[in-house]
C-alpha positions as CSV (number, residue, x, y, z in Angstrom):
1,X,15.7,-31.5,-35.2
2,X,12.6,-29.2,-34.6
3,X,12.3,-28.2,-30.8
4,X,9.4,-25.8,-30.9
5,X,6.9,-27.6,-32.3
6,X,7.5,-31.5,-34.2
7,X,6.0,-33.3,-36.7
8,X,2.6,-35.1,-35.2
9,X,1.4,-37.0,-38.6
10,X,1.0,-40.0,-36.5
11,X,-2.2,-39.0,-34.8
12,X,-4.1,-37.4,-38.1
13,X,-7.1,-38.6,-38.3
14,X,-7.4,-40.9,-35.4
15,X,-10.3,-40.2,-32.8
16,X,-9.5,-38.7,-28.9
17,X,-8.4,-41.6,-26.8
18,X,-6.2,-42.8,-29.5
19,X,-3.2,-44.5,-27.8
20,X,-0.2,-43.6,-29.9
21,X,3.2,-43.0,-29.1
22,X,4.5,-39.6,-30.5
23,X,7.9,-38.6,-29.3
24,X,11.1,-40.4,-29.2
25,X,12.2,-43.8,-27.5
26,X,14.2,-42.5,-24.7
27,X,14.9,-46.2,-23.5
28,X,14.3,-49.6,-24.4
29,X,12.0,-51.3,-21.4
30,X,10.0,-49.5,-19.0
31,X,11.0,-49.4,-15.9
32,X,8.5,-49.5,-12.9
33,X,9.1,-48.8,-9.4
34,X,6.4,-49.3,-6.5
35,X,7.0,-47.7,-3.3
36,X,4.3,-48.1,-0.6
37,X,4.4,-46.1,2.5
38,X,2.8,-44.4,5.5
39,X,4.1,-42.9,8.3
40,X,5.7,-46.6,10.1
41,X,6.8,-48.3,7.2
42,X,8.3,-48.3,3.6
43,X,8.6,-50.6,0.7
44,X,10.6,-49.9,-2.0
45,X,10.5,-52.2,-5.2
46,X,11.1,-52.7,-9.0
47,X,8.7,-54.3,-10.4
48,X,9.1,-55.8,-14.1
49,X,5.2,-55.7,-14.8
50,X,1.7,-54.5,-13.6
51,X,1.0,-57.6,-12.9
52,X,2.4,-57.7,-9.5
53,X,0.0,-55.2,-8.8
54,X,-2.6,-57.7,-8.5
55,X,-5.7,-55.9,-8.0
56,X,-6.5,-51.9,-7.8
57,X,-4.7,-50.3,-5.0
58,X,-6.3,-50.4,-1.7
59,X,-7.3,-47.3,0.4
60,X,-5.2,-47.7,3.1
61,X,-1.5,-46.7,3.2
62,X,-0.1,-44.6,0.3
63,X,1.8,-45.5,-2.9
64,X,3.6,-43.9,-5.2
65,X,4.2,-45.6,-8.6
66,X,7.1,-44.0,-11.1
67,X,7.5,-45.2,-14.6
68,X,10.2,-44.2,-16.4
69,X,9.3,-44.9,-20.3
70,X,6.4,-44.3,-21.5
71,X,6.8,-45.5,-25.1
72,X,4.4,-49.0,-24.8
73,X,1.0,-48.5,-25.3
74,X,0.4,-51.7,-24.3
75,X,1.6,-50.6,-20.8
76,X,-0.9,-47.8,-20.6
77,X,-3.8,-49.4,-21.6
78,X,-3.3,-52.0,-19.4
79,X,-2.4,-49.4,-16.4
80,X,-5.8,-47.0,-17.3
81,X,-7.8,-50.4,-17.1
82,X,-6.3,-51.0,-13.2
83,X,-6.1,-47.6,-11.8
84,X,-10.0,-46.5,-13.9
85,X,-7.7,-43.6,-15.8
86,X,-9.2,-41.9,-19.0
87,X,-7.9,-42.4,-22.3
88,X,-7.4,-39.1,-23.0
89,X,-5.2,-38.7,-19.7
90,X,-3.5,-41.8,-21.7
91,X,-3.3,-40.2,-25.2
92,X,-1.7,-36.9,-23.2
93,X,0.9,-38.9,-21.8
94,X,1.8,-40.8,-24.8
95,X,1.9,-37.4,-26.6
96,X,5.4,-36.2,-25.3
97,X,4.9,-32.4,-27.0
98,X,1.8,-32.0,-24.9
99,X,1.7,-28.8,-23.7
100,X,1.6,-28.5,-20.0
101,X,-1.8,-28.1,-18.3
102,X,-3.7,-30.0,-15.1
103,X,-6.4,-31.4,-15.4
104,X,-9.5,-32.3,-12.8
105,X,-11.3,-35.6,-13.4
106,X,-14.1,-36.5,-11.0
107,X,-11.8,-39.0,-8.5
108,X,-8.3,-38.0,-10.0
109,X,-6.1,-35.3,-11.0
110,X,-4.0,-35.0,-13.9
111,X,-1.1,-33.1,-14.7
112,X,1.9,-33.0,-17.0
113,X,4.8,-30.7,-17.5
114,X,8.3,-30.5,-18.6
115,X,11.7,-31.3,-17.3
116,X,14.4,-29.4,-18.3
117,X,17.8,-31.6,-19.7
118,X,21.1,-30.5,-20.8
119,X,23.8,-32.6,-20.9
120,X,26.7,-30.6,-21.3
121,X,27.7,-27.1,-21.6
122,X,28.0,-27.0,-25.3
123,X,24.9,-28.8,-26.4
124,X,21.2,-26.8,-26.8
125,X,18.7,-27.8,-23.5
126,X,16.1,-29.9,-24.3
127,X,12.7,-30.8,-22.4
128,X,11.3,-33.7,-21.5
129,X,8.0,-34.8,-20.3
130,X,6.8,-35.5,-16.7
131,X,3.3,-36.5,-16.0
132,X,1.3,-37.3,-12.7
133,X,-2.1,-38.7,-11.6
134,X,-2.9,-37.7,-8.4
135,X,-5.5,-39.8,-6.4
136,X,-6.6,-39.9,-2.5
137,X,-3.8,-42.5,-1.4
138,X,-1.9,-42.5,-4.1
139,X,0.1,-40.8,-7.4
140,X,1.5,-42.5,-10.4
141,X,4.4,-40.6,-12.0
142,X,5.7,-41.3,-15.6
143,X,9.1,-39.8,-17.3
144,X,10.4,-40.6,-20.9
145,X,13.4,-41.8,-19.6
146,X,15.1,-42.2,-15.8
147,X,16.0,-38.9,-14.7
148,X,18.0,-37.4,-10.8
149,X,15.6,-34.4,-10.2
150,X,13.4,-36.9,-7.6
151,X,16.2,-38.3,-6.1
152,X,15.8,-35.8,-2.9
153,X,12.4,-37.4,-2.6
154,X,13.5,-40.8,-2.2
155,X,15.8,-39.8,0.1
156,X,13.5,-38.0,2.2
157,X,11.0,-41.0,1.7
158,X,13.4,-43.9,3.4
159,X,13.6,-41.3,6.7
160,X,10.9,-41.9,9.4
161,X,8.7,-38.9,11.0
162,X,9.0,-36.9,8.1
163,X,6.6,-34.7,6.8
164,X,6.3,-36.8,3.4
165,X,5.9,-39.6,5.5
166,X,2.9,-38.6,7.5
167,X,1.4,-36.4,4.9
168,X,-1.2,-37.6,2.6
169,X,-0.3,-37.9,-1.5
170,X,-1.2,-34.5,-2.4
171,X,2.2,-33.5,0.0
172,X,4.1,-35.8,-2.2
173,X,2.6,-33.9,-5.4
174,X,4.0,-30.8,-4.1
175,X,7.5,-32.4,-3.4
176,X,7.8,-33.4,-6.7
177,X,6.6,-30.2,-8.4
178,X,8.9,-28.7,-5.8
179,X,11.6,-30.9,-7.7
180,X,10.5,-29.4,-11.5
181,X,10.6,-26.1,-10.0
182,X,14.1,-25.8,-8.8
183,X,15.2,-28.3,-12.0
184,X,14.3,-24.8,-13.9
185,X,16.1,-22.6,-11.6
186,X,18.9,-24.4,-11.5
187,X,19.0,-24.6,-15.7
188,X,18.5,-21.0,-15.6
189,X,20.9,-20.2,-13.2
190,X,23.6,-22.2,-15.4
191,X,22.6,-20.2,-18.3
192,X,22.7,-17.2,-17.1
193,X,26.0,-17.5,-15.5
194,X,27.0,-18.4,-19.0
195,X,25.6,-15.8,-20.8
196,X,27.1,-13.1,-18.0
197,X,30.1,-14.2,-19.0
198,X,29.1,-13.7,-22.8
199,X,28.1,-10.1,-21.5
200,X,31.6,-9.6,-20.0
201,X,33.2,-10.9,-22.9
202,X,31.0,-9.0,-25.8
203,X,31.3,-5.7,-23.7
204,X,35.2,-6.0,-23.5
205,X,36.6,-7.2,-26.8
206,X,33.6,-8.1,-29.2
207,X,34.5,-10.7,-32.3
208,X,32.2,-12.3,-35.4
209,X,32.0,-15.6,-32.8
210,X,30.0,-13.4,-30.3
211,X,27.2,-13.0,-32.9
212,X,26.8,-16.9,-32.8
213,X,26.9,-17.4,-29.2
214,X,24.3,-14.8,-28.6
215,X,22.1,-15.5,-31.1
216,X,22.6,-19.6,-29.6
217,X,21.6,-18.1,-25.9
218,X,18.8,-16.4,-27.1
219,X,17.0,-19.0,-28.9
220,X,17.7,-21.4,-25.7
221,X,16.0,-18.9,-23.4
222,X,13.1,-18.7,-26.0
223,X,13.2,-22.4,-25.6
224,X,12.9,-22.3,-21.9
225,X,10.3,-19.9,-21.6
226,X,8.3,-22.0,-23.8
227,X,8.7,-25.1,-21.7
228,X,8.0,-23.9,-18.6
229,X,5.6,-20.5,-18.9
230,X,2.6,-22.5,-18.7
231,X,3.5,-24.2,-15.6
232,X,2.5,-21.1,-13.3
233,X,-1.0,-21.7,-14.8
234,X,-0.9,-25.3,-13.7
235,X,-0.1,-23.7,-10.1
236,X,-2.5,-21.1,-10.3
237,X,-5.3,-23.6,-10.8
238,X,-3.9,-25.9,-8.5
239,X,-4.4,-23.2,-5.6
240,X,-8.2,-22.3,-7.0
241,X,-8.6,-25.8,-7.1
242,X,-12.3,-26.9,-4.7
243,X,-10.8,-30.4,-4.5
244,X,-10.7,-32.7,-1.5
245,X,-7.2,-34.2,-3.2
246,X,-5.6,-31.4,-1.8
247,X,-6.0,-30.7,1.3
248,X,-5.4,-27.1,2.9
249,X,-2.2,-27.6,4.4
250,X,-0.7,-28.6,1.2
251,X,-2.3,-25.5,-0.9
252,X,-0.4,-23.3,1.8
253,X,2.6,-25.2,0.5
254,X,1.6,-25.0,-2.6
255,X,1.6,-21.0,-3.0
256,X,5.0,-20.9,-2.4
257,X,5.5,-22.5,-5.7
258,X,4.4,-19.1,-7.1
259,X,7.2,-17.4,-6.1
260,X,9.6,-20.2,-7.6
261,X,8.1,-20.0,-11.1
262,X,8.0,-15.8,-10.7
263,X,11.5,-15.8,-9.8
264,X,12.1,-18.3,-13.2
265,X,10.1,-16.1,-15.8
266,X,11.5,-13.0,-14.0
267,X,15.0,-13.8,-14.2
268,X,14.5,-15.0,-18.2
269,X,13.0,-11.4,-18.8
270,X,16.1,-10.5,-17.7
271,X,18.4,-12.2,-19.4
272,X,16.2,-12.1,-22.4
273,X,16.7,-8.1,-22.3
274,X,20.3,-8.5,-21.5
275,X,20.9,-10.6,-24.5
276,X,19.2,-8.0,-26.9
277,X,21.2,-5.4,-25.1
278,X,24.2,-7.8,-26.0
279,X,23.1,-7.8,-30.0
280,X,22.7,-4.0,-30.2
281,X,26.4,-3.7,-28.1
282,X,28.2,-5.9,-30.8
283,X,25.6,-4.3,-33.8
284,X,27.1,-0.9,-32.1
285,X,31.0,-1.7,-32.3
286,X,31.3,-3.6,-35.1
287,X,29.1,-0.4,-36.9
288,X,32.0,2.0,-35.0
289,X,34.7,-0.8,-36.6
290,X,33.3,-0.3,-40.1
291,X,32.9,3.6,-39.7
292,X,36.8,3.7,-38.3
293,X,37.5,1.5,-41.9
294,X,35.7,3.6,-43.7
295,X,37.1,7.0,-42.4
296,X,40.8,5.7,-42.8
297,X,40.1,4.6,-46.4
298,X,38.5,8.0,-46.9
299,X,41.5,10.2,-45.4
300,X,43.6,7.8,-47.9
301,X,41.7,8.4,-51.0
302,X,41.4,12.0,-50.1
303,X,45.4,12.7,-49.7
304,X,45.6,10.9,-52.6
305,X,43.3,12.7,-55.0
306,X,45.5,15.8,-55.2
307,X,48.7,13.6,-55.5
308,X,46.7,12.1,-58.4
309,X,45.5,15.1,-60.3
310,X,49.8,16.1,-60.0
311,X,51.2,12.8,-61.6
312,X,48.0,12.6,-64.0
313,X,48.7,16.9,-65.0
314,X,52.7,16.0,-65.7
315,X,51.7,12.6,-67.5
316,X,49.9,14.1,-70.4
317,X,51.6,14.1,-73.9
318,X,52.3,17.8,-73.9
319,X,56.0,19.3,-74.7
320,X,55.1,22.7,-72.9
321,X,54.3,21.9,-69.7
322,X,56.1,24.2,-67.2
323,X,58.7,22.0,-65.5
324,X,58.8,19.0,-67.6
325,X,62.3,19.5,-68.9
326,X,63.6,20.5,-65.8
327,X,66.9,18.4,-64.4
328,X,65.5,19.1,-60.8
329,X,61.4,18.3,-61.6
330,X,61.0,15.3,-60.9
331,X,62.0,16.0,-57.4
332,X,60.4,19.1,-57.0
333,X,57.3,17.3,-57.7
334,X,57.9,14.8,-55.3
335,X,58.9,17.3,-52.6
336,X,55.4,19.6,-53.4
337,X,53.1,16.1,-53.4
338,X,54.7,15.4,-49.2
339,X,54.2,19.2,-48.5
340,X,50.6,18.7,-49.6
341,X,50.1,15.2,-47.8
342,X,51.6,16.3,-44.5
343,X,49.5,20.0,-45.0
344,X,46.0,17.9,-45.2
345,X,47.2,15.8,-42.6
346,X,47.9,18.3,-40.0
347,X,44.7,20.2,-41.5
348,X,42.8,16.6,-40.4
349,X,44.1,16.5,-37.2
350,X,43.2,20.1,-36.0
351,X,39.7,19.2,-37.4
352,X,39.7,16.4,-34.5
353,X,38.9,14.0,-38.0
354,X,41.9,12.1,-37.1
């Protein structure tokens, strides 16, 4: 299956706003989670529908709804008619292979990303989508499937006199892009762990399985650079951002996330450069390997060729040849063929050619 770039025939031809699922059905419900909150006080709840959100949110207190699923349509449209969100905000998160960007609409902010997933060490990494609106009291978050990276923040959430706790929404928008961020370090450190041991390996002892693993690292770093290059423009924008969403505090907070996603790209440049150094290593030996062949089967031919014009002289159908009738020629010639091998050999070896 394509990872790049996949097959969006679903949407040809339909006009912006169109609310159609492209991507994969990660899981079969939605599930819904409402936590309200302010600096006393926490709720925590699973809700099985909207409609226990009875009317739009209010403007006092802060809430933070996550939905993991984002497969029903239905859903969507009934969640941009509560919270007032555009339907091209809706088309963008129903289009899992968006590429990442934010977004500024006049009382909301929108922003999706990706998430980085691996499952095990032998599988490829793939991304998946993460997508926020960001209001004044509150932030709706939507994943294609239930996922740990925000765990932390729930954690943090259920303590009192914390800074997520007193802060305003925008501090929890940081949190949770704080979250993304280190979910790509931490997939890039695991990489790159695996292919320095690929680089130990190659530069020791390369074999033909090296080529494969190589070539496998490189396209998954090409794969991660494509998922999550963009997001330092989302950051950039976010700190040139004139909105009153974010308040100063949290763009101060909000720089630092530079330095996460430098520290990212920087560290796939350099493994990006290590694995090409990898490919010309193992291009370099198994080039020596095939010179070393070839330079042994030379030396053999060429010790050979005189032994060959010998037996070939004494084989033709003449009754004169010097020799032939001898009791003793047959060894003779068997004695002159080793003194002529062991002469080019020792002649090979003071040329340094063996």
């Amino acid at each position: 299956m394509a990872r790049f770039l996949r097959n969006k025939d679903q949407k040809a031809g339909l006009p912006p706003g169109s609310l159609i699922f492209t991507g994969q059905h990660k899981i079969s419900i939605p599930e819904l989670r409402l936590i309200k909150y302010d600096s006393s006080s926490l709720t925590d709840t699973a809700i099985e529908s909207l409609n226990s959100i009875s009317e739009a949110p209010e403007r006092t207190g802060k809430i933070w709804l996550n939905i993991d699923g984002v497969h029903d349509s239905e859903l969507m449209k009934e969640l941009g008619e509560l919270f007032s969100i555009s339907p091209l905000a809706l088309e963008d998160i129903l289009d899992t292979e968006q590429r990442p960007f934010i977004e500024e609409y006049p009382d909301y902010l929108f922003s999706t990303m990706k998430i980085l997933v691996s499952i095990d060490a032998e599988q490829e990494i793939f991304a998946e989508q993460v997508s926020f609106i960001l209001r004044e009291n509150h932030l709706i978050s939507f994943n294609e499937q239930p996922n740990a990276i925000f765990d932390p923040i729930h954690k943090r959430l259920k303590k009192n006199k914390t800074k997520i706790r007193n802060n305003g929404s925008d501090y929890l928008f940081y949190t949770l892009l704080d979250c993304v961020l280190e979910n790509y370090l931490k997939v890039i450190e695991i990489t790159g762990e695996r292919i320095e041991d690929l680089e130990e390996e190659v530069t020791t002892e390369p074999c033909p399985e090296h080529l494969e693993s190589i070539n496998f690292y490189r396209r998954e770093i090409a794969y991660i650079r494509k998922s999550i290059r963009p997001v330092k423009e989302i950051i950039l924008k976010i700190n040139k951002l004139d909105s009153e969403l974010i308040s100063e505090d949290t763009t101060t907070y909000m720089k630092d996330l530079l330095n996460m996603m430098d520290q990212a790209l920087d560290s796939l440049e350099i493994y990006k450069d290590i694995l090409g150094d990898l490919f010309t290593t193992y291009s370099m030996y198994m080039g020596t390997r095939l010179n070393e062949t070839m330079k042994f089967l030379t030396i053999f031919s060429t010790i050979f060729i005189p032994l060959t014009f010998i037996a070939g002289l004494y084989g033709m159908n003449f009754t004169t040849i010097p020799g032939l009738n001898s009791p003793n020629g047959f060894y003779l010639s068997i004695i002159i063929m080793g003194a002529i091998s062991a002469g080019m050999l020792v002649l090979f070896k003071l040329k340094k050619w063996l």
